[in-house]
N, CA and C atoms as a LAMMPS dump frame, in Angstrom:
ITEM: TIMESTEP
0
ITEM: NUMBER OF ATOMS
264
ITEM: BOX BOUNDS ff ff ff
-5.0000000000000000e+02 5.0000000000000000e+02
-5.0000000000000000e+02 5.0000000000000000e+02
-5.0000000000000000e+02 5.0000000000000000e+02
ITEM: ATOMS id mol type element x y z
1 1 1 N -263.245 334.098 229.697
2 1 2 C -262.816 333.455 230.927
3 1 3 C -263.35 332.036 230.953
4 2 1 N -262.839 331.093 231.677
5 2 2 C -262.99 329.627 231.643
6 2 3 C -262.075 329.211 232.382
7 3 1 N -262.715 328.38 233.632
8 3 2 C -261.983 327.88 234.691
9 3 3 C -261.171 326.279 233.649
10 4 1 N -261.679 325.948 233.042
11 4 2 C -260.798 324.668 232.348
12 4 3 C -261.627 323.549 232.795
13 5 1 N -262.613 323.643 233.644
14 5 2 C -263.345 322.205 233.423
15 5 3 C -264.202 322.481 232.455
16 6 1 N -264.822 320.995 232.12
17 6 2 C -266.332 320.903 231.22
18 6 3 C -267.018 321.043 232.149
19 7 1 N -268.299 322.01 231.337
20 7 2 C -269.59 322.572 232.352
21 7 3 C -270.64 322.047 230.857
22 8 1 N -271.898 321.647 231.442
23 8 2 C -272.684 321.887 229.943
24 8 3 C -273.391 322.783 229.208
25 9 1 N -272.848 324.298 230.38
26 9 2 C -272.56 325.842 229.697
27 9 3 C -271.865 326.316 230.002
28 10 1 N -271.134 326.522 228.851
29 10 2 C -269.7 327.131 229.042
30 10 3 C -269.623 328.285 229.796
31 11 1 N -268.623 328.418 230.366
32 11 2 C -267.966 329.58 231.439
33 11 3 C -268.619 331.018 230.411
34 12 1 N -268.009 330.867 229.592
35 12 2 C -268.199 332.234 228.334
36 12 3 C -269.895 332.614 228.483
37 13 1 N -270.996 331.25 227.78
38 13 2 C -271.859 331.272 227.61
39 13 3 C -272.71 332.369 229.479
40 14 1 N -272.028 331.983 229.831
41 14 2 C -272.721 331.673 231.38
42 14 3 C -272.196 333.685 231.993
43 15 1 N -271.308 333.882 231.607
44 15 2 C -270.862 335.628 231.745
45 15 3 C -271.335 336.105 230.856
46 16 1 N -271.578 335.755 229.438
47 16 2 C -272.206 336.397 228.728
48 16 3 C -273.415 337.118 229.017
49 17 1 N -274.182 335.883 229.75
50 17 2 C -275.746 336.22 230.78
51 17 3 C -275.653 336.563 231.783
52 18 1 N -274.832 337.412 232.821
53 18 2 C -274.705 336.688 234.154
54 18 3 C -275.847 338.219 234.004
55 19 1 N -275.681 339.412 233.623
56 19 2 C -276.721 340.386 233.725
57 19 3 C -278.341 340.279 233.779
58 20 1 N -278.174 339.7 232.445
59 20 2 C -279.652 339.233 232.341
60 20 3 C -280.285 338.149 233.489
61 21 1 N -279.403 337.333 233.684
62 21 2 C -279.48 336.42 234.924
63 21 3 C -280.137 337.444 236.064
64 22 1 N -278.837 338.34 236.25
65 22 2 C -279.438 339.213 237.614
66 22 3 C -280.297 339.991 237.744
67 23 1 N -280.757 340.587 236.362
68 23 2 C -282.278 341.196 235.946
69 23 3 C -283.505 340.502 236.029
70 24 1 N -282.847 339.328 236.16
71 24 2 C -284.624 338.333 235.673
72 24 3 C -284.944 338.463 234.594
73 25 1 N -284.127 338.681 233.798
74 25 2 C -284.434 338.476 232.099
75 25 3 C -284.525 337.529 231.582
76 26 1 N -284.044 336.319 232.493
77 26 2 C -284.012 334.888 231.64
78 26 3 C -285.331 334.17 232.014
79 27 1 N -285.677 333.028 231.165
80 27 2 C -286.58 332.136 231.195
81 27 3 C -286.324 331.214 231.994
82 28 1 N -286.801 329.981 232.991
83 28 2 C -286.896 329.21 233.603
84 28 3 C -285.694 328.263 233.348
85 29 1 N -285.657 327.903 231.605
86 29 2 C -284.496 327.046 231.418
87 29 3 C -283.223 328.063 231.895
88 30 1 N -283.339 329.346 231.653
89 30 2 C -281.968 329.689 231.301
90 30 3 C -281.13 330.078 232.112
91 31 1 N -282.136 330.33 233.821
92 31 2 C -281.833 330.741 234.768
93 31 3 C -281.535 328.933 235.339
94 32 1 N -281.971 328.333 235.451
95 32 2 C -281.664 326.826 235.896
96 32 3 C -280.573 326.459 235.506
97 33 1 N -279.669 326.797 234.039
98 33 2 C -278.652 326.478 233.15
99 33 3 C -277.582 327.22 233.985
100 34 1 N -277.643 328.841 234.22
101 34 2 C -277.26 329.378 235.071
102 34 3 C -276.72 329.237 236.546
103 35 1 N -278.078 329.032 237.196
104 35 2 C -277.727 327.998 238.767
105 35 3 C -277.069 327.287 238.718
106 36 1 N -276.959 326.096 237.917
107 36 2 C -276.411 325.099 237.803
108 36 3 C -274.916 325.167 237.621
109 37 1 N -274.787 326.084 236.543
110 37 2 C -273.183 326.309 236.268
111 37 3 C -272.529 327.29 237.305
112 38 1 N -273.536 327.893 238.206
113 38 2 C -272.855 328.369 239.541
114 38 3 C -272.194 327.642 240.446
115 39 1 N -273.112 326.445 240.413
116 39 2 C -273.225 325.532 241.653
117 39 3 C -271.713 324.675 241.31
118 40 1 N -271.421 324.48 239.883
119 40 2 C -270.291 323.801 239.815
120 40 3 C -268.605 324.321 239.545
121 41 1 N -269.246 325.775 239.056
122 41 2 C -267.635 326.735 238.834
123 41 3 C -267.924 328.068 239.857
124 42 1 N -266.448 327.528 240.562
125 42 2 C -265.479 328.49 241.643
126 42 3 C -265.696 329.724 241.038
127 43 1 N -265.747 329.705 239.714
128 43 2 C -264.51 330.899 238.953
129 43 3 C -265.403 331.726 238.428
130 44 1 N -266.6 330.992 237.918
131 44 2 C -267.903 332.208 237.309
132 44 3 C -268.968 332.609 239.17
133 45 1 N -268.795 331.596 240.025
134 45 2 C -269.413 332.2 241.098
135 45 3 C -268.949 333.647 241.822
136 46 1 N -267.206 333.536 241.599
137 46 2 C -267.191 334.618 242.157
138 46 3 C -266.886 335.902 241.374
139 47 1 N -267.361 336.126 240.201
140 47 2 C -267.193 336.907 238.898
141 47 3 C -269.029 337.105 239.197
142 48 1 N -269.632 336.422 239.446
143 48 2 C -271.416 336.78 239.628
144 48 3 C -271.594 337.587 241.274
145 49 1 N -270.477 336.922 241.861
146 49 2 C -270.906 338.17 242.978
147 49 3 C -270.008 339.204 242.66
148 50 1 N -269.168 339.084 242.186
149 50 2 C -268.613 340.569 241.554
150 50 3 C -269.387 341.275 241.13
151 51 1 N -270.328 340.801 240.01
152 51 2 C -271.35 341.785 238.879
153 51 3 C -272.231 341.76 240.012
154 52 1 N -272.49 340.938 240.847
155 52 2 C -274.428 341.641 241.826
156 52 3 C -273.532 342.997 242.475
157 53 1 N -272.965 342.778 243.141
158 53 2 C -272.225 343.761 244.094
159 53 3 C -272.071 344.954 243.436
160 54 1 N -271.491 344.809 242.079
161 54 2 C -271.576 346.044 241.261
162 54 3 C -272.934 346.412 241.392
163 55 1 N -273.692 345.705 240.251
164 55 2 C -275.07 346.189 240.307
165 55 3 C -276.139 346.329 241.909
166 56 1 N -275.947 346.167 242.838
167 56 2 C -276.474 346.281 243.814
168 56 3 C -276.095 347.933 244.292
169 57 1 N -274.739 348.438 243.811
170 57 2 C -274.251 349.188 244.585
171 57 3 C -273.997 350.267 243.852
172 58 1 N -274.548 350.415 242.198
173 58 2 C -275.413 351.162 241.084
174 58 3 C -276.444 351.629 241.816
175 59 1 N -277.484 350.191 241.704
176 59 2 C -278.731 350.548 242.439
177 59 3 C -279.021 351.409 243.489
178 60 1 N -277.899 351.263 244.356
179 60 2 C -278.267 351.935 245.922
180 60 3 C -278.061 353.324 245.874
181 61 1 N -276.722 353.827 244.763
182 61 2 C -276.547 355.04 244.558
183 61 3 C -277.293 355.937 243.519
184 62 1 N -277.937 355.125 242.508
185 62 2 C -278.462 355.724 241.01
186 62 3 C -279.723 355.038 240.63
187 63 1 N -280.269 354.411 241.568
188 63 2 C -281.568 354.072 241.747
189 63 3 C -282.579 354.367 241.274
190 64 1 N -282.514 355.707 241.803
191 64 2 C -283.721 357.01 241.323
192 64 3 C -283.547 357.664 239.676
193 65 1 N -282.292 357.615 239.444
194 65 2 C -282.017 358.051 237.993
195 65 3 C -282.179 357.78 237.189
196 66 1 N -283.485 357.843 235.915
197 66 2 C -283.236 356.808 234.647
198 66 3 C -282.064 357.312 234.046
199 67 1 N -282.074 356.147 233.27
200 67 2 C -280.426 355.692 232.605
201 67 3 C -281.137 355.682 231.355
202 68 1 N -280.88 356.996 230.406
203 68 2 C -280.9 357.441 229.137
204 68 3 C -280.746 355.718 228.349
205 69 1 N -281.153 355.363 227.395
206 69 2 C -280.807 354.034 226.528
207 69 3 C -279.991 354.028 225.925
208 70 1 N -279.579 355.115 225.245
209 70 2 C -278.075 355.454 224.467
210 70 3 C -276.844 354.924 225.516
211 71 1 N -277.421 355.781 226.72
212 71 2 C -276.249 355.329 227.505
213 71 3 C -275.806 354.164 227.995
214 72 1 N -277.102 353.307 228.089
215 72 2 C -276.854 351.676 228.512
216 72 3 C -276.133 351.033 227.533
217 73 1 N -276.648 351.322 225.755
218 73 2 C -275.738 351.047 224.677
219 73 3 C -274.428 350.868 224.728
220 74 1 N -274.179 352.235 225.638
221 74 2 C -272.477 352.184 225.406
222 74 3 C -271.737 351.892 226.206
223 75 1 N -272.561 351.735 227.559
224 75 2 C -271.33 350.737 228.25
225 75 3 C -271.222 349.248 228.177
226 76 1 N -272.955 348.841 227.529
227 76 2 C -273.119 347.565 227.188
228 76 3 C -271.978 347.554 226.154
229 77 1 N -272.015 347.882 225.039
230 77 2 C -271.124 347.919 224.217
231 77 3 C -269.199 348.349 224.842
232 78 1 N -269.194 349.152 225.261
233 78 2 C -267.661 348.91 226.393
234 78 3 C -267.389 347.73 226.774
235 79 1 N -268.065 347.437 226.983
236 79 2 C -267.727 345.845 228.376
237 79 3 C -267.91 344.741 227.515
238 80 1 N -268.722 344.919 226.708
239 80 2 C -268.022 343.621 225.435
240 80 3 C -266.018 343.842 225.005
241 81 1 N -266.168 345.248 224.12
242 81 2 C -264.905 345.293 223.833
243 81 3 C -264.162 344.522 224.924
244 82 1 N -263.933 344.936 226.213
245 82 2 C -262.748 344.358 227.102
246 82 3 C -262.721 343.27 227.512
247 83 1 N -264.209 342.872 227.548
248 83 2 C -264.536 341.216 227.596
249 83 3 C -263.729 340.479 226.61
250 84 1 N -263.86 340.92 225.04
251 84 2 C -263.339 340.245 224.032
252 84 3 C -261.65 340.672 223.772
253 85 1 N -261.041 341.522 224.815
254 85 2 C -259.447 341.278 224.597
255 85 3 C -258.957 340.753 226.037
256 86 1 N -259.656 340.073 227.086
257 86 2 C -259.198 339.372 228.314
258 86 3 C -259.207 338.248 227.518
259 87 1 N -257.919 337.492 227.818
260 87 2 C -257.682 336.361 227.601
261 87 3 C -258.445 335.211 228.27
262 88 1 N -258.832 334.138 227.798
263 88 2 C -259.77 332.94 227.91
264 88 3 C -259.447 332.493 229.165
């Protein structure tokens, strides 16, 4: 996905992370790189409240449940595949 302007992280780069973003997995630069490319694309802002909303609403229901690692594997791995046949 890519709204069609220049960002100085790409739309791609910037969904690629938006998880780790919402985990707090990133480092200072990477979450700032992040903000930043919020602050200027329509199109990945509302694709990041898409993914919190998801993940917020995981959380609220499956909270309490650990999530086997195999299993994170494979939907991590799912959601690439469909990521990589949506058109740009």
């Amino acid at each position: 996905m890519s709204c069609g302007n220049h960002h100085d992280t790409p739309c791609s780069d910037v969904l690629d992370r938006i998880y780790s973003y919402l985990d707090g997995e990133l480092d200072e630069n990477g979450c700032a790189d992040i903000r930043q490319h919020l602050d200027e694309c329509h199109s990945c802002l509302d694709e990041y409240g898409l993914e919190k909303a998801v993940k917020q609403l995981v959380a609220k229901h499956c909270g309490c449940d650990p999530v086997p690692d195999d299993l994170r594997a494979k939907v991590m791995t799912r959601i690439e595949q469909v990521r990589a046949q949506l058109p740009d």
